[in-house]
C-alpha positions as CSV (number, residue, x, y, z in Angstrom):
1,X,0.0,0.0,0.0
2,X,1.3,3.1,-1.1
3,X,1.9,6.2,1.2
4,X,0.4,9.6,-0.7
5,X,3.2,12.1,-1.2
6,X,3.1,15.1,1.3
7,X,5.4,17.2,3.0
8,X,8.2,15.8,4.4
9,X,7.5,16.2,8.4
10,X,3.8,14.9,7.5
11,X,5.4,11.7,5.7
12,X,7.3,11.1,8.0
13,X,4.7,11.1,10.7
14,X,2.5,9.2,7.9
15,X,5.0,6.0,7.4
16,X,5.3,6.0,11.1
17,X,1.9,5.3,11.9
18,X,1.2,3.1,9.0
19,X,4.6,0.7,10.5
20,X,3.3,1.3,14.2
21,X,-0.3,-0.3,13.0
22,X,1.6,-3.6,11.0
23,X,3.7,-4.0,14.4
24,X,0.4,-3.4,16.5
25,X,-1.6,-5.7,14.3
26,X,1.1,-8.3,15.0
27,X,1.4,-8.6,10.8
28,X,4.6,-9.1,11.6
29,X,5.8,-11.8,14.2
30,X,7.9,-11.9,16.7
31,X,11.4,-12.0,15.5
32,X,11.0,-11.0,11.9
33,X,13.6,-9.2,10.0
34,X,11.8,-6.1,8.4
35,X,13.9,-5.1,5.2
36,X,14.2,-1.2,4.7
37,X,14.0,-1.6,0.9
38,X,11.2,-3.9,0.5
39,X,9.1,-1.5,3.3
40,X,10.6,1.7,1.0
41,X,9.1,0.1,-2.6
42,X,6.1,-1.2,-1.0
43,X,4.8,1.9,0.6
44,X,6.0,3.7,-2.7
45,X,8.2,5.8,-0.6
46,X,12.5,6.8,-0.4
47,X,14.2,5.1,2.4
48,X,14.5,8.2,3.9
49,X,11.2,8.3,5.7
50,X,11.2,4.6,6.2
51,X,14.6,5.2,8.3
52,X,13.2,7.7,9.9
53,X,10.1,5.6,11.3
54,X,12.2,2.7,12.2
55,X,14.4,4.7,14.3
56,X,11.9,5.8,16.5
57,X,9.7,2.3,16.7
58,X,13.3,1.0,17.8
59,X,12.9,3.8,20.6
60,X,9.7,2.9,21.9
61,X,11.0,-0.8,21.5
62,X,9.0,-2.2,19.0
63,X,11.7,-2.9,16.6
64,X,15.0,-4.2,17.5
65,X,18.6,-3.5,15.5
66,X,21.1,-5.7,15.1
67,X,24.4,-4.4,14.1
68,X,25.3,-5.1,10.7
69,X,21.7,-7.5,10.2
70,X,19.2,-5.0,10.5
71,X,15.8,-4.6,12.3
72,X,13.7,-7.0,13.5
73,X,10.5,-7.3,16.0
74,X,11.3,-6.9,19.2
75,X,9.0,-10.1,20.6
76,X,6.7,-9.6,23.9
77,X,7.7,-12.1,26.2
78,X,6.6,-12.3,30.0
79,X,9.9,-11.2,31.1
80,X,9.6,-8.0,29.3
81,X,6.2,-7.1,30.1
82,X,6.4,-7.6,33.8
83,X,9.7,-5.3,33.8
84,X,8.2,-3.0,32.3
85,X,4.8,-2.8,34.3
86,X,7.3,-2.7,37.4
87,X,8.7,0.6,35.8
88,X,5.8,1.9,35.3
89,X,4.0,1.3,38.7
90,X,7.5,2.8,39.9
91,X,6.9,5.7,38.1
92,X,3.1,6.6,38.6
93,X,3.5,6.1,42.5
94,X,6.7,9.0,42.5
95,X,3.8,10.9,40.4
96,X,1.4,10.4,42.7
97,X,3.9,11.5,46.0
98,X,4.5,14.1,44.4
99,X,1.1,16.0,43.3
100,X,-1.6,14.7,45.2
101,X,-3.0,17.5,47.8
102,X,-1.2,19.7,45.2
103,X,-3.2,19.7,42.0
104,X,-5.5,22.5,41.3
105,X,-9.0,22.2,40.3
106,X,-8.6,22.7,36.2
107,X,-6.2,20.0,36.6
108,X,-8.3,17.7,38.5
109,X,-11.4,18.8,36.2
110,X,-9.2,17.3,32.8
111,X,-8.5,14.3,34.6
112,X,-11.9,13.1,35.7
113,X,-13.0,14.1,31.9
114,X,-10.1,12.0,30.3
115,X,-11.4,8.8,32.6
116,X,-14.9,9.6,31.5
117,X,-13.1,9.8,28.0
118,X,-11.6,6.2,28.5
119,X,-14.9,4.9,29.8
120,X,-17.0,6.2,26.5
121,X,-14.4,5.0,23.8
122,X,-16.2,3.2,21.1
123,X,-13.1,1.8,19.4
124,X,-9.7,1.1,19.8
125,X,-8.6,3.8,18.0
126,X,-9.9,6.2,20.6
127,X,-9.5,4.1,23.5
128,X,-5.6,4.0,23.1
129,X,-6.0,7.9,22.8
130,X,-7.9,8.5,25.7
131,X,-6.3,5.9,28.1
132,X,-2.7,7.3,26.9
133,X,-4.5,10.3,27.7
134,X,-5.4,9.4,31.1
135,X,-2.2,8.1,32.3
136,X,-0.4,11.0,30.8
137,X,-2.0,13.3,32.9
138,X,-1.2,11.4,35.9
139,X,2.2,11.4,35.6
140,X,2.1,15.0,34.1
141,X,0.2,16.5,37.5
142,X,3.6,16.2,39.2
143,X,5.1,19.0,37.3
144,X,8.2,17.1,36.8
145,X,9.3,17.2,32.9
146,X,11.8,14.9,33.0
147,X,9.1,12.1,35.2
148,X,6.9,12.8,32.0
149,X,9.6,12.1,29.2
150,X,10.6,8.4,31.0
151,X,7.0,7.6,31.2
152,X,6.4,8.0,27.7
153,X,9.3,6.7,26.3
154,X,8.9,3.3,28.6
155,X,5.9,3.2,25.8
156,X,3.7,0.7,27.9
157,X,0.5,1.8,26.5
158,X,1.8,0.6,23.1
159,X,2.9,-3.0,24.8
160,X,-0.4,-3.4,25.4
161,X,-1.7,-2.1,21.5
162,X,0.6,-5.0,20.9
163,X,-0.8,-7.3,23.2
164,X,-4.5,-6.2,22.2
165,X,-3.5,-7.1,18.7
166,X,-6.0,-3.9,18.0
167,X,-8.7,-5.2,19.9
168,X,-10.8,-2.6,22.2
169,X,-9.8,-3.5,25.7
170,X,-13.3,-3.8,27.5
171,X,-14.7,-4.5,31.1
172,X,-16.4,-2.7,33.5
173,X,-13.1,-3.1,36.0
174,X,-11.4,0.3,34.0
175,X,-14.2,3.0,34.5
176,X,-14.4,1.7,38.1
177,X,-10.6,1.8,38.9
178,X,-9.6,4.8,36.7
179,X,-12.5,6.9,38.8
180,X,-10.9,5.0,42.1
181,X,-7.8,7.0,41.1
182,X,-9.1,10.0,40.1
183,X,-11.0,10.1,43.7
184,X,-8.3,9.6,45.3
185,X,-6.8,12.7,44.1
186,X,-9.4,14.6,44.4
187,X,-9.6,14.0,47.8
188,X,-6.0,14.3,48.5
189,X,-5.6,11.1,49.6
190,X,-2.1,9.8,48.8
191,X,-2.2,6.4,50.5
192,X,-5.8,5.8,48.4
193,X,-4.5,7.4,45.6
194,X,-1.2,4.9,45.7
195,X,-3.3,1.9,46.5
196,X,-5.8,2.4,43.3
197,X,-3.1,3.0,41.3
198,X,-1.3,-0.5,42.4
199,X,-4.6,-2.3,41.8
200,X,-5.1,-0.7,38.6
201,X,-1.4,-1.5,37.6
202,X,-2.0,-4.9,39.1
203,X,-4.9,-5.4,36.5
204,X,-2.9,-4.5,33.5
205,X,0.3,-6.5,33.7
206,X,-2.3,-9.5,34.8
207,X,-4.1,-9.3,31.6
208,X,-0.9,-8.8,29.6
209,X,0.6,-11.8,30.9
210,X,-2.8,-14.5,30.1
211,X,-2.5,-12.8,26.7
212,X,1.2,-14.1,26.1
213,X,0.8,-17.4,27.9
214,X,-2.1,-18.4,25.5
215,X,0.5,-17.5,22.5
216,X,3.2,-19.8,24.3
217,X,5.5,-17.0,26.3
218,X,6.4,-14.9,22.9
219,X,3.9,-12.7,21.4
């Protein structure tokens, strides 16, 4: 499928998300080499903005290069999920230390409307946006920029896209802990806040890791 020609910032953003949707959609497996050329003719594209792409799907660690070999998927395995749901509960708890009893109102206004946001999404589309969203402004409330950049590049929320396989994550257990977290902070209760936010944590690596044992350890 070909990419339309556009400027070059807006292609590059364009290959990106068409690569990120193959790797999300698992139409490429665990392990597989992916060939710069044949992804450059095939999207009707230079290499330039193919590089470009891989480079930062390598970054979020989707892809994996080799020296000298190339890039290949990076494959989900249990070990790497539950590291990385350690991180991240690591991470939202600091966050949580360090705003709760200190957010403002606005602030506390956009996060109960991005869990609502979570809670209404239709499609997987815009539940990955809103539940990125969500956890974004978490980490974001403790006014600590360089808290914000690690959580985002640790890239969990795109594990689990993986993980999904672009299926709409559903159950009544995410309005229900999202709004226990959002309480929390509202009422300026850290130990609550900390507690919802290891349940809620809890939740997510539990479901990641039945996904990857039904697939035989490697997804």
């Amino acid at each position: 499928m070909a990419v339309a020609a556009a400027p070059r910032t807006n292609l590059n953003d364009r290959v990106y998300e068409t690569l990120k949707q193959r790797l999300v959609r698992r139409e490429l497996g665990p392990g597989e080499k992916v060939s710069l050329h044949a992804l450059a003719a095939s999207l009707g594209v230079s290499r330039s903005p193919v590089h470009h792409a891989l480079t930062r799907l390598v970054a979020e660690g989707l892809l994996t290069v080799k020296p000298r070999r190339g890039y290949y998927v990076t494959p989900m395995t249990e070990a790497t999920v539950a590291e990385g749901y350690d991180v991240r509960l690591a991470l939202e708890l600091l966050a949580a230390e360090l705003a709760v009893g200190r957010v403002g109102r606005d602030e506390l206004r956009r996060f109960r409307a991005l869990a609502e946001e979570t809670a209404a999404a239709v499609s997987h589309a815009e539940w990955d946006t809103a539940n990125a969203g969500f956890h974004e402004h978490q980490v974001d409330l403790a006014g600590n920029a360089l808290l914000s950049r690690f959580y985002r590049e640790l890239s969990i929320n795109l594990m689990m896209q993986v993980i999904r396989g672009g299926r709409l994550e559903g159950g009544s257990y995410l309005p229900r802990e999202h709004g226990a977290i959002v309480a929390a902070y509202e009422r300026g209760d850290l130990a609550a806040a900390q507690a919802a936010i290891r349940a809620h944590v809890a939740t997510g690596r539990r479901i990641a890791l039945e996904a990857i044992e039904q697939t035989g350890g490697v997804l």
